[in-house]
N, C-alpha and C positions, 0 to 999 in steps of 0.2 A: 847460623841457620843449619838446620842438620833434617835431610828427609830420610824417614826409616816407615816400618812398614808397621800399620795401626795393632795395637794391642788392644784386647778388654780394658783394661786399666783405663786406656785414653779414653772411654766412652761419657767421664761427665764434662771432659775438657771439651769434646768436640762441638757439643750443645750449644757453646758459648756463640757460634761462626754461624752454626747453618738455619738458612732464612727457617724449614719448618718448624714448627713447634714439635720440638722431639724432646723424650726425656731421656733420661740417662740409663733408665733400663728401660727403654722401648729399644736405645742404640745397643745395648748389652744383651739384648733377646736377639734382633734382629740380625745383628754382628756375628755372632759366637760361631752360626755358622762358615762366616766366610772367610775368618781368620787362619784355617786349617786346610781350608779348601787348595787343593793343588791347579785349580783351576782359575781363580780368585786372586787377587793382591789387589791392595788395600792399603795406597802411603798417605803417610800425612806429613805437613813442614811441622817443625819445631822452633820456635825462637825464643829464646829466653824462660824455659819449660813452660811455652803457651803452644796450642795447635793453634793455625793462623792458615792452612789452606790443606786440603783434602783430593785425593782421586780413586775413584777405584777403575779395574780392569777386570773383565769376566771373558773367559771363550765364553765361543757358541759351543753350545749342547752336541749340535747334529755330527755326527761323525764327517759326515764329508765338507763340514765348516768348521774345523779345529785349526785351522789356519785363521781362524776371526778372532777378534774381539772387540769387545765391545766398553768403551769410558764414560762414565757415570759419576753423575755425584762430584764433578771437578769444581771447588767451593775455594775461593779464596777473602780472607776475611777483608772486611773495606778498609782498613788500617793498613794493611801491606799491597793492596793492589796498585799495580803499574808499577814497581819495586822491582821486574825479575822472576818472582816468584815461582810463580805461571809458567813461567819459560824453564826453569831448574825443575821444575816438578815435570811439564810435560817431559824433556828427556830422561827423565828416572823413570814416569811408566812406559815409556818407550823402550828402555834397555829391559825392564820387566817382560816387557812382551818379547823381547828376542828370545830371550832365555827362556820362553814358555813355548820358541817357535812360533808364536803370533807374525805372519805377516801383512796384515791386515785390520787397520784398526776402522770403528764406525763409531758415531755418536750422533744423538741429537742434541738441538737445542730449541726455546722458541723465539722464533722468528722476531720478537721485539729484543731480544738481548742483541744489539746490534756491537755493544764490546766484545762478548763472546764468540760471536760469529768471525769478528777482525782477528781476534786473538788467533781462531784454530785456523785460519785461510792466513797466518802469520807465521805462523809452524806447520804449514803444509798440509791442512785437511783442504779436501775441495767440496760443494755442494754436489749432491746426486737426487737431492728432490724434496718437495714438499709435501708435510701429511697434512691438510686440512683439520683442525679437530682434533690434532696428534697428540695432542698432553692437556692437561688438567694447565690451569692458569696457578700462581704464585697465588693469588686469593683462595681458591681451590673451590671458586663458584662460575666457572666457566671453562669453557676450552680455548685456546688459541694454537696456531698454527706451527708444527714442528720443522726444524731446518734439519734434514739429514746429511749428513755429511761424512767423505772417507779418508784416509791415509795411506799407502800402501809403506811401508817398512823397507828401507834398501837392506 
């Protein structure tokens, strides 16, 4: 297993993993920018030259919240879940975020991913609230309810 930090190149392999319907240059438009971004990282695992699980980390914008960030997009494929994975990937974006000075991590999720929820309340995020309506549903013909949740970084 080897996590390194997503290239263009990775962009038809990632397709393979994540639930949207994404193509390979929708991820190769929509990527380009964030590869370069000093603000951004972007890893994925590797096992056996397949990607099999993804995260990214983004600060905040606001000058007086450059100690934020924000985890998105944390995908592991159904073939290695409950393996570890999850667990080696969240401490590698967590040493990303030191090195970027991040002491503060946020994320959501929805509220029926009830593995997800265990997962990050397993690695130390806690809940801070619900958004009502907070995200688009996986069908992407309704809304369901967001879990926000934090980390602070030792």
């Amino acid at each position: 297993m080897k996590i390194r930090r997503f290239s263009l190149e990775d962009s038809e392999r990632i397709t393979k993993f994540l639930f949207t319907a994404t193509t390979a240059e929708q991820v190769r438009e929509s990527y380009s920018e964030i590869v370069d971004d000093p603000d951004r990282r972007h890893l994925v695992v590797e096992i056996e030259g397949e990607l099999h699980a993804t995260v990214m980390l983004m600060r905040d914008s606001h000058p007086m919240n450059h100690h934020r960030g924000v985890l998105y997009g944390f995908v592991v494929s159904p073939k290695y879940r409950g393996k570890g994975i999850a667990e080696e990937l969240q401490k590698s974006i967590e040493l990303e975020a030191r090195k970027m000075s991040i002491s503060l991590l946020t994320l959501s999720t929805w509220e029926t991913n009830e593995r997800a929820i265990a997962f990050y309340k397993k690695v130390g995020f806690n809940v801070y609230g619900r958004l009502p309506k907070g995200t688009l549903n996986k069908k992407g013909n309704g809304y369901e309810t967001e879990i926000l949740m934090y980390k602070i970084l030792d």
